[in-house]
C-alpha positions as CSV (number, residue, x, y, z in Angstrom):
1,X,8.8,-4.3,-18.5
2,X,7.8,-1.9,-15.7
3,X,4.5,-0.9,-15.0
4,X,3.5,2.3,-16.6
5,X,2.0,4.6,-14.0
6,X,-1.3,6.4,-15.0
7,X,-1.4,10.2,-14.6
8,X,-4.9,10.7,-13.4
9,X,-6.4,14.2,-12.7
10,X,-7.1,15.2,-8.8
11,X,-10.7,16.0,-8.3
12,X,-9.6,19.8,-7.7
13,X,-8.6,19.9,-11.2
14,X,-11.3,18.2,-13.0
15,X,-12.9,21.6,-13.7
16,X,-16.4,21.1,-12.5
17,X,-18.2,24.1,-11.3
18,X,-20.2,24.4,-8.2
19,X,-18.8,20.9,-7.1
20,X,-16.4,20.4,-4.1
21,X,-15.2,17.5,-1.9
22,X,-16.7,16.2,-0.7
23,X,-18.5,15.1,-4.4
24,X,-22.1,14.2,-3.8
25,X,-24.0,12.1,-6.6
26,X,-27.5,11.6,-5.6
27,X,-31.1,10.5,-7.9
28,X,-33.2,7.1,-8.1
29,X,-31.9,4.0,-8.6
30,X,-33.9,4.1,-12.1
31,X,-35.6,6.7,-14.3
32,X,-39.4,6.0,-13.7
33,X,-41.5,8.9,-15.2
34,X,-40.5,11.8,-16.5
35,X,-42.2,14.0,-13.8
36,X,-40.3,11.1,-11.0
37,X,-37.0,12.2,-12.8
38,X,-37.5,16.1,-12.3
39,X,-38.9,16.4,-9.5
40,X,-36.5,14.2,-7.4
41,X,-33.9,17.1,-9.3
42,X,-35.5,20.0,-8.2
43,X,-35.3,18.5,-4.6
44,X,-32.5,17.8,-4.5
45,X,-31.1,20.9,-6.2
46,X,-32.8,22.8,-3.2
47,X,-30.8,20.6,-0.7
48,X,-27.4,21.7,-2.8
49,X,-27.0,18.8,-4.5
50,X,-25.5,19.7,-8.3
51,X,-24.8,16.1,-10.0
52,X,-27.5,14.0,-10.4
53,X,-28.0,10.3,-11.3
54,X,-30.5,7.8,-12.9
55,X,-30.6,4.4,-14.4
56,X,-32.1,4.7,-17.8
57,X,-30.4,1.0,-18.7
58,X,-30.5,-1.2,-15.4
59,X,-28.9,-4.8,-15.7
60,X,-31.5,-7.1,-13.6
61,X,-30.4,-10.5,-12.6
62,X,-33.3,-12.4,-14.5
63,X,-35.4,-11.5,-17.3
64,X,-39.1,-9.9,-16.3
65,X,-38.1,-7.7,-13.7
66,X,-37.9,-3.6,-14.8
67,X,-34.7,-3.6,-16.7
68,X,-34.7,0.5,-17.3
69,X,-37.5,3.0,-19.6
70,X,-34.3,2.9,-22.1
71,X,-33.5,5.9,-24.4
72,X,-36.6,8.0,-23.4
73,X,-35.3,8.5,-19.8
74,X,-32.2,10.5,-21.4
75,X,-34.4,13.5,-22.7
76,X,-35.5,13.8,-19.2
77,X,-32.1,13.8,-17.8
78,X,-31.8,16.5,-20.3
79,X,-34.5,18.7,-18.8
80,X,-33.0,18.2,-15.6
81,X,-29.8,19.8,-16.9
82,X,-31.9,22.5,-18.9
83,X,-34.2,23.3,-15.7
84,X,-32.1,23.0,-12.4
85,X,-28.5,23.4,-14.3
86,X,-27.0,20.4,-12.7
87,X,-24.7,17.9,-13.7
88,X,-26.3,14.8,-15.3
89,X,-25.0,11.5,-14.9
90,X,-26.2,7.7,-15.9
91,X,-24.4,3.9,-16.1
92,X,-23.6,2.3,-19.8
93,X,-23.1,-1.0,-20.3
94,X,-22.6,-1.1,-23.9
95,X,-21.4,0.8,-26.9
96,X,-24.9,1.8,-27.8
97,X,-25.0,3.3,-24.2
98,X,-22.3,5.4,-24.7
99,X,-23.6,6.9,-28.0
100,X,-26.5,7.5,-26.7
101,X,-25.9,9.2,-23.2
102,X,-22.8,11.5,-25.2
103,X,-25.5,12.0,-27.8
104,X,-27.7,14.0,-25.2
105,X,-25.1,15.9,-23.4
106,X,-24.5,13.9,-20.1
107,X,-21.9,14.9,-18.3
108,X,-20.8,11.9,-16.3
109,X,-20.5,8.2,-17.7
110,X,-20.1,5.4,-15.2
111,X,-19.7,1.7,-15.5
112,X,-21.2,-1.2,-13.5
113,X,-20.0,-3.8,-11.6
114,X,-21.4,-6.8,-14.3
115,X,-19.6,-4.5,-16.9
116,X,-16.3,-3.6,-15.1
117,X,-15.6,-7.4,-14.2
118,X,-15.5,-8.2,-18.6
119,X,-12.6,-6.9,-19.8
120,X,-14.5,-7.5,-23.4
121,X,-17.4,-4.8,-22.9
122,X,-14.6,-2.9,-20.9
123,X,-12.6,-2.7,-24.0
124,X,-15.5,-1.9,-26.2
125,X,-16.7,1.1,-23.9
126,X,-12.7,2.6,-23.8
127,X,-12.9,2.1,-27.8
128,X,-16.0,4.1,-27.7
129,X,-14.9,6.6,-25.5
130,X,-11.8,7.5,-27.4
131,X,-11.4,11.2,-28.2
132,X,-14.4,12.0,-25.5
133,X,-13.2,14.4,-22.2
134,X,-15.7,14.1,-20.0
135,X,-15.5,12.5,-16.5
136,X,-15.6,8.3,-16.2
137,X,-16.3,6.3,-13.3
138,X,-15.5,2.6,-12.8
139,X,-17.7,0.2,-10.8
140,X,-15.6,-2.0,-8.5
141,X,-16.5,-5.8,-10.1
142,X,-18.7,-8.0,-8.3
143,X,-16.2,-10.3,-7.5
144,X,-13.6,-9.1,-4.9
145,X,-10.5,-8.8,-8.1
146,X,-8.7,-5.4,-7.6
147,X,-6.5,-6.7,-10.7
148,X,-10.0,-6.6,-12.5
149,X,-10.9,-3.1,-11.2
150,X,-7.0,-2.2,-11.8
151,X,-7.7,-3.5,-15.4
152,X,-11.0,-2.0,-15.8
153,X,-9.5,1.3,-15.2
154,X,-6.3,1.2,-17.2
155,X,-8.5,0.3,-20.8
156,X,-10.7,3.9,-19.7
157,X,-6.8,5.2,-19.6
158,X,-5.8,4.2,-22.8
159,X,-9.0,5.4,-24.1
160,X,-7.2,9.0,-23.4
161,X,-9.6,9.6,-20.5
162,X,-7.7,11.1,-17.8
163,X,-10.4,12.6,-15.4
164,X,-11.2,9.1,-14.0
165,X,-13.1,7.8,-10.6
166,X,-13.4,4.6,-8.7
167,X,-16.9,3.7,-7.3
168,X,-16.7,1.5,-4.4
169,X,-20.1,-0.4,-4.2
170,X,-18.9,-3.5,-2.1
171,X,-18.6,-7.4,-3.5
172,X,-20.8,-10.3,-4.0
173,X,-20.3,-12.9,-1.1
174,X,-21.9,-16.3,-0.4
175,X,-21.2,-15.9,3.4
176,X,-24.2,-14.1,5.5
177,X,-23.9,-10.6,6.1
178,X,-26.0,-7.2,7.3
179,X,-24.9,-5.6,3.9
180,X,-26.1,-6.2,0.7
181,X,-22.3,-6.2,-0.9
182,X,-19.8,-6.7,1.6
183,X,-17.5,-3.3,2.0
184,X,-14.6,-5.1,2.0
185,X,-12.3,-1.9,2.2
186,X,-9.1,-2.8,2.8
187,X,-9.3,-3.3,-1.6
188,X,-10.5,0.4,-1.8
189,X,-7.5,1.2,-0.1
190,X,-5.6,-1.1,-2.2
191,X,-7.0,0.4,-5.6
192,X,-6.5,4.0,-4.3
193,X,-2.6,3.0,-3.6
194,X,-2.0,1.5,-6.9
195,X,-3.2,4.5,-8.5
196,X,-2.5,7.9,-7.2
197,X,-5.1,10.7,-7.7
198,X,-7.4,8.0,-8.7
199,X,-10.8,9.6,-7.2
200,X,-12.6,7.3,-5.1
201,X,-16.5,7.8,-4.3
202,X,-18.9,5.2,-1.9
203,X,-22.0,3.9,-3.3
204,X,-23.4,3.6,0.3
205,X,-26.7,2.6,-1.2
206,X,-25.0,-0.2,-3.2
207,X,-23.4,-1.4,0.4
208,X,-25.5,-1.4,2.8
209,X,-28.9,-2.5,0.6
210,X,-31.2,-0.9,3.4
211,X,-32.1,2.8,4.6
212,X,-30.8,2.5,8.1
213,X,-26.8,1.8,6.8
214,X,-26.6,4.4,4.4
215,X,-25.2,7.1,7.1
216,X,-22.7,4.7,9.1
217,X,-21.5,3.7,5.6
218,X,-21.3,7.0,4.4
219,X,-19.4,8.0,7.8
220,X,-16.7,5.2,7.4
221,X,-16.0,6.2,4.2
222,X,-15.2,9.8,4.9
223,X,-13.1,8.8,7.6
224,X,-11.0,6.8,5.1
225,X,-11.0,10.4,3.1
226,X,-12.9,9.5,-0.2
227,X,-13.6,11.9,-2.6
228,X,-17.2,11.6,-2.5
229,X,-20.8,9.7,-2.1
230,X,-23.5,8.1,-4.6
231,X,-26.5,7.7,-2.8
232,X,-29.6,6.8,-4.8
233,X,-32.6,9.3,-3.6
234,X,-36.2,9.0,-5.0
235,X,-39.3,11.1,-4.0
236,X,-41.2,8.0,-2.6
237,X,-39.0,5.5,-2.2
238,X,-41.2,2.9,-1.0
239,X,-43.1,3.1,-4.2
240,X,-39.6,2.3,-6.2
241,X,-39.6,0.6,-9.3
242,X,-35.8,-0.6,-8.8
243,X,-34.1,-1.6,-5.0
244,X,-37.0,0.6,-3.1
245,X,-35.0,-0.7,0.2
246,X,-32.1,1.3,-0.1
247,X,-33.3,4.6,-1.4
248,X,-34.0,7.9,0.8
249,X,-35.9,11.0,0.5
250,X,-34.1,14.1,-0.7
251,X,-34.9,15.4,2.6
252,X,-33.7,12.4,4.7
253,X,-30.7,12.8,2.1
254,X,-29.8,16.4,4.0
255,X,-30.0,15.3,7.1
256,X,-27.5,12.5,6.7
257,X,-25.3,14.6,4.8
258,X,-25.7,17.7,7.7
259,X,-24.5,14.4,9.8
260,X,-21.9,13.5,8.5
261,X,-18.3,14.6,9.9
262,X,-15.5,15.6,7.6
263,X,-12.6,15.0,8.7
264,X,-8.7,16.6,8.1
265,X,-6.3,14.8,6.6
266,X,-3.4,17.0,7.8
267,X,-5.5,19.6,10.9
268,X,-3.5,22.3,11.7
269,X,-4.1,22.1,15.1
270,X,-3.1,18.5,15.1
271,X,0.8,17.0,16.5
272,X,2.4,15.3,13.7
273,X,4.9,14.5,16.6
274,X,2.2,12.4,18.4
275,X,1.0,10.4,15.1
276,X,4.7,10.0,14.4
277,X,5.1,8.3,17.5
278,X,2.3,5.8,17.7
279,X,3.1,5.1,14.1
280,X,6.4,4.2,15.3
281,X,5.0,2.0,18.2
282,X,2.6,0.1,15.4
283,X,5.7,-0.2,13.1
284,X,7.2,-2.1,16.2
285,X,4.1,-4.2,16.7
286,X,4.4,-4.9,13.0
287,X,7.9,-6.0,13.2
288,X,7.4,-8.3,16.1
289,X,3.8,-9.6,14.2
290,X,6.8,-10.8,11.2
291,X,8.9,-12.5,13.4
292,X,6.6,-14.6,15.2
293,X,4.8,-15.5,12.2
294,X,8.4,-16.5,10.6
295,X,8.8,-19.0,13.7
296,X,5.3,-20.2,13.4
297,X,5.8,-21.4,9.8
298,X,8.8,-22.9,10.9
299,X,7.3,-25.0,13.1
300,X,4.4,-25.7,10.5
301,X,7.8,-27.2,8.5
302,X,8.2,-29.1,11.4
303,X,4.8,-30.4,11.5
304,X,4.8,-31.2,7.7
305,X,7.9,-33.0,7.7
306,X,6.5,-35.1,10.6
307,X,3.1,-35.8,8.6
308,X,5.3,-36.8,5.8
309,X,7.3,-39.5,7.8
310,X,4.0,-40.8,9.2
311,X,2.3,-40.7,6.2
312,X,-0.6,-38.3,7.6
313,X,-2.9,-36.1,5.6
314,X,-2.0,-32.4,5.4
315,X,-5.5,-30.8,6.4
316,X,-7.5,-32.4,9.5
317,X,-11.0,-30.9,9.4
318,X,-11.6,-31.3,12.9
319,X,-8.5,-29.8,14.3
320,X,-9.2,-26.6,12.2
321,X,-12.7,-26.5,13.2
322,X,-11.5,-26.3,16.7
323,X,-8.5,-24.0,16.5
324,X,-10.8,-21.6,14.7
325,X,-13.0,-21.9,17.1
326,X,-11.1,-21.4,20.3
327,X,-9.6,-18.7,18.1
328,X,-13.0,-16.9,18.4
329,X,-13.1,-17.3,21.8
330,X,-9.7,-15.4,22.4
331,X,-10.1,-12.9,20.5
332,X,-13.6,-12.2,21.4
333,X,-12.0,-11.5,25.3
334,X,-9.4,-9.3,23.6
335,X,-12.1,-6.8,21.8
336,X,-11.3,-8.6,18.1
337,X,-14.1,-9.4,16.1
338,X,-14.7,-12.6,14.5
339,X,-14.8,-11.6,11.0
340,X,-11.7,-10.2,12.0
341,X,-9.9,-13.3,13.6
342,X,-11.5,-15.7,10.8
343,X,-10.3,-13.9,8.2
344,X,-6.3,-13.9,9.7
345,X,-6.4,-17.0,10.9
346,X,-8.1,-18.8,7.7
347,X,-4.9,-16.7,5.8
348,X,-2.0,-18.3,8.6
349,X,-3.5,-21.7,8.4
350,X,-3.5,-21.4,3.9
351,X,0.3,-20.5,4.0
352,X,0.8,-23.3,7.2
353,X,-0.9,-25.6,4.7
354,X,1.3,-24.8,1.6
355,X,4.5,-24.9,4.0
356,X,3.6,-28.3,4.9
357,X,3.1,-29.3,0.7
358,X,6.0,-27.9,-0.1
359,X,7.6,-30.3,2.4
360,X,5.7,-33.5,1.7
361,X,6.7,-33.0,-2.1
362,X,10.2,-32.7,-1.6
């Protein structure tokens, strides 16, 4: 049975005033006081900012920490709306969540990443959400699993939502790293070519985990054309109840965003004739990338058929090491990174590795 494809709404059409691309979400991490909440809105209303966000629920790792004021902090949302006229916003995690937050006229409902990665809560939030029109945005999962974000996303669908967003906020990873979740954006892309229109907005904040990588973040992710950013501000962040680390000012907020270059997908004074042609000269690359990785896996047949005959084990630990090493080393002289080379080399050795099974269980 073929796939059916979902006919999501552009951000153009999704009707909501005052609000272009590209779409800015910005408020604390977590509702803290009700003067916190509105003053961090009249800020940044001042700075042109016209949806704002807060945790009123917030999903802690263990028990003890501040897990959200609860139900109180939506009557201050509602002031917010009622005094500055923006667009309110806040995560759900559960049914009751969803009740709650339509109860009190928020505008914009998004999911977590604990929530989006259980297609059981995901199912019982669409269920919720059926007969509601009001805009929905999905959390990428903690775990790098765009069939889980794909998933998330098509139970919102069936829920008869149409007006729906991705938020990319980066995946849990063992492996050390300057973010906090590691971008990983080659599965944005891959999410936002599955499903056209699909509106795609950076959690920067989420990313990076510190101050400092909220603008480069921000920057990359213009330059892939998002839709838009969510970048937790907070009057004093250092005095944060929630993630104090990687929350701004309002005012450090505008000059980020003043920084911040927005780029053309299709300039006018641009030569489609030029792109054209280096796109052409990649495509070539491309092809001749295929073929030697064709005759490489032919002589990884090789290789397996001789390990077979000599009765050797498929994976040698300290081969690999060294490859991958000396791998490093070359591609280090050639300007490629070593995440980079790691990450394509640990792929070529998998499907050298299940070349050489296939051949010793013939």
């Amino acid at each position: 049975m073929m796939k059916e494809e979902l006919q999501l709404i552009e951000l153009k059409d999704w009707g909501l005033e005052n609000v272009d691309k590209p779409l800015i979400i910005s408020g604390p991490c977590s509702a803290e006081t009700e003067e916190q909440v509105l003053e961090t809105a009249h800020q940044l209303k001042k700075i042109g900012v016209n949806i704002y966000r807060a945790g009123i629920w917030k999903p802690r790792t263990k028990p003890g920490s501040f897990e959200g004021v609860g139900s109180e902090g939506l009557q201050w949302l509602r002031k917010v709306k009622e005094e500055t006229g923006m667009l309110i916003s806040t995560e759900v995690a559960n049914v009751k969540h969803v009740y709650e937050a339509l109860r009190v006229g928020v505008d914009i409902l998004w999911i977590g990443a604990r929530t989006s990665a259980n297609p059981f809560a995901m199912q019982e939030i669409a269920d919720a959400l059926q007969g509601v029109d009001i805009p929905i945005l999905i959390k990428n999962p903690v775990n790098p699993d765009v069939d889980l974000w794909e998933g998330a996303i098509e139970r919102i669908y069936k829920a008869g939502i149409r007006r729906i967003g991705a938020i990319h906020r980066g995946f849990s990873s063992y492996e050390h790293s300057i973010y906090r979740n590691v971008p990983q954006w080659q599965l944005a892309i891959d999410i936002q070519r599955r499903l056209p229109n699909l509106v795609m907005i950076n959690d920067p904040s989420h990313i990076g985990g510190k101050r400092e990588l909220i603008q480069p973040i921000s920057q990359k992710a213009m330059d892939l054309n998002f839709d838009g950013l969510m970048i937790e501000s907070h009057i004093d962040p250092d005095k944060a109840w929630s993630d104090a680390k990687q929350q701004i000012t309002p005012e450090t907020l505008n000059l980020i965003l003043e920084s911040i270059v927005i780029r053309d997908v299709n300039p006018e004074n641009a030569s489609l004739d030029t792109l054209e042609n280096l796109r052409h000269k990649i495509d070539k690359i491309d092809d001749d990338l295929m073929d030697l990785l064709q005759e490489r896996m032919k002589v990884s047949l090789n290789i397996g058929q001789y390990k077979k005959e000599n009765n050797m084990t498929i994976f040698q630990q300290g081969r690999w090491n060294t490859l991958l090493k000396n791998h490093k080393i070359k591609g280090n002289k050639r300007e490629l990174g070593e995440e980079f080379i790691s990450k394509v080399y640990k792929a070529i050795h998998q499907e050298s590795i299940n070349k050489q099974n296939e051949v010793m269980n013939e």
